[in-house]
C-alpha positions as CSV (number, residue, x, y, z in Angstrom):
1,X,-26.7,23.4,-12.2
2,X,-29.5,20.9,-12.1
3,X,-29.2,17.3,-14.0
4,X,-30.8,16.8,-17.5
5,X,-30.4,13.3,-17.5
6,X,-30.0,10.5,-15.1
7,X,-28.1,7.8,-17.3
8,X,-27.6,4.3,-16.6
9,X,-24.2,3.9,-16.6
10,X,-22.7,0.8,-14.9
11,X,-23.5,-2.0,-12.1
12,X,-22.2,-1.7,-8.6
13,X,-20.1,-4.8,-9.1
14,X,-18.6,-3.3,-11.9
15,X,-16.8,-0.8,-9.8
16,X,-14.6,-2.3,-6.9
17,X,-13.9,-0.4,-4.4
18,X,-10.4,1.6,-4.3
19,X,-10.9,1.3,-8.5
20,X,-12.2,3.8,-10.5
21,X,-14.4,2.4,-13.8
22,X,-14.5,4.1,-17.1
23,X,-17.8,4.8,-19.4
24,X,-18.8,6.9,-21.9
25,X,-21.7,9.1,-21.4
26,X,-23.2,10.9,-24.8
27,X,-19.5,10.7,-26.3
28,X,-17.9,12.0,-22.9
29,X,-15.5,9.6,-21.2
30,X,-16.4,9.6,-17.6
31,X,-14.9,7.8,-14.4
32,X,-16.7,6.4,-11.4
33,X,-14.9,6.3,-8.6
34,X,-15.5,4.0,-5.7
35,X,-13.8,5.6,-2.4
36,X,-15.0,3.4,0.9
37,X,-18.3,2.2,-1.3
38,X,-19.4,5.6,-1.6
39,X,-19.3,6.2,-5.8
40,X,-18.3,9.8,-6.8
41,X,-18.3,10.4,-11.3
42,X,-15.8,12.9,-12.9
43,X,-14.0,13.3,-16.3
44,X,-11.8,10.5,-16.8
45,X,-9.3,13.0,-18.8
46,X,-6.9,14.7,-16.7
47,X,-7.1,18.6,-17.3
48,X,-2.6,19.0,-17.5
49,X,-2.7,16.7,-20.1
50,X,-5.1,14.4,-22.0
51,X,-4.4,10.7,-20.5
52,X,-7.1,8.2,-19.1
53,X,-7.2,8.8,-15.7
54,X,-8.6,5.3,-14.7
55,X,-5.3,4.0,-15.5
56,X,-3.8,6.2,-12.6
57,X,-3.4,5.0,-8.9
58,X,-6.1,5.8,-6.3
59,X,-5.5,6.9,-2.7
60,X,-8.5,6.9,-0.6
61,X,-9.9,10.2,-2.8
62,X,-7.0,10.8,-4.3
63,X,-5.9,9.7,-8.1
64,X,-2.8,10.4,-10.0
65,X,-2.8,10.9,-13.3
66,X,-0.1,8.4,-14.5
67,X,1.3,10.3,-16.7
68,X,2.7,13.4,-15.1
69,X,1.4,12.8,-11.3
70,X,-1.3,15.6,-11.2
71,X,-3.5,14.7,-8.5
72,X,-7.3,15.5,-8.1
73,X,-10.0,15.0,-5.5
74,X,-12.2,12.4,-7.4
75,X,-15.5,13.7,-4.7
76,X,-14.7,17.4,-5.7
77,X,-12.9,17.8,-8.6
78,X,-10.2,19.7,-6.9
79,X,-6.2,19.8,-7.8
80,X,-4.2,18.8,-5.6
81,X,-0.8,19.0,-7.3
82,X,0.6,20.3,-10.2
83,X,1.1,20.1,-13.0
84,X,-2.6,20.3,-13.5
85,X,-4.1,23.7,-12.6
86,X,-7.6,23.0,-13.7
87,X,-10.0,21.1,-11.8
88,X,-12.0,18.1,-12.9
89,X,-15.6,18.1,-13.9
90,X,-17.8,16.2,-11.3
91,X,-20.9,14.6,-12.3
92,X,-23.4,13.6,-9.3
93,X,-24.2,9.8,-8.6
94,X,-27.0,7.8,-7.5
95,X,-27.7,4.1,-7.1
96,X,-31.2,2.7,-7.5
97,X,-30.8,-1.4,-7.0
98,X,-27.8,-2.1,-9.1
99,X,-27.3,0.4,-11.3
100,X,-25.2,3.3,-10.8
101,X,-26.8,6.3,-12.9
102,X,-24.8,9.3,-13.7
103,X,-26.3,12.9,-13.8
104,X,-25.3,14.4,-17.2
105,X,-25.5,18.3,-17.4
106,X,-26.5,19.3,-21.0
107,X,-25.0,22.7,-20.6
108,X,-21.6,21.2,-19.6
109,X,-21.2,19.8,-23.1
């Protein structure tokens, strides 16, 4: 599905890398995800139960949720353990000098 929006969302310095870095886009609470200085953006709710995500431990491109240990793919989305069974919404990312924009999906929402 194509992006409705590109939408400012943080600085690059904002996000160190290994960290993940919540926001809120249009209500949503989203996480950006820096893996090796590439930036990745999904949910920051985990999909088992709802718990901020950022507050979880991050693997290379792995983060548990830390409140049951559901693990997700932060590039993909994907589950990688239970309990979650549900994967994460992924959001696509771009940089353009400083500023890391998000690309919000209207028909997500």
């Amino acid at each position: 599905m194509a992006v409705s929006e590109w939408v400012p969302a943080a600085r690059v310095g904002d996000v160190a890398p290994g960290e993940g870095f919540l926001v809120e886009i249009n209500g949503q609470p989203i996480a950006i995800w820096n893996v090796d200085g590439q930036l990745y953006a999904t949910s920051d709710v985990c999909t088992h139960e709802e718990t901020s995500l950022v507050d979880g431990d991050l693997w290379d491109n792995v983060i548990e949720c830390p409140l049951h240990g559901a693990q997700f793919d932060v590039r993909t989305g994907e589950v990688l353990s239970l309990p979650a069974i549900f994967p994460l919404p992924t959001y696509e990312v771009k940089v353009e000098g400083d500023t890391i924009y998000v690309g919000w999906r209207d028909a997500d929402h």
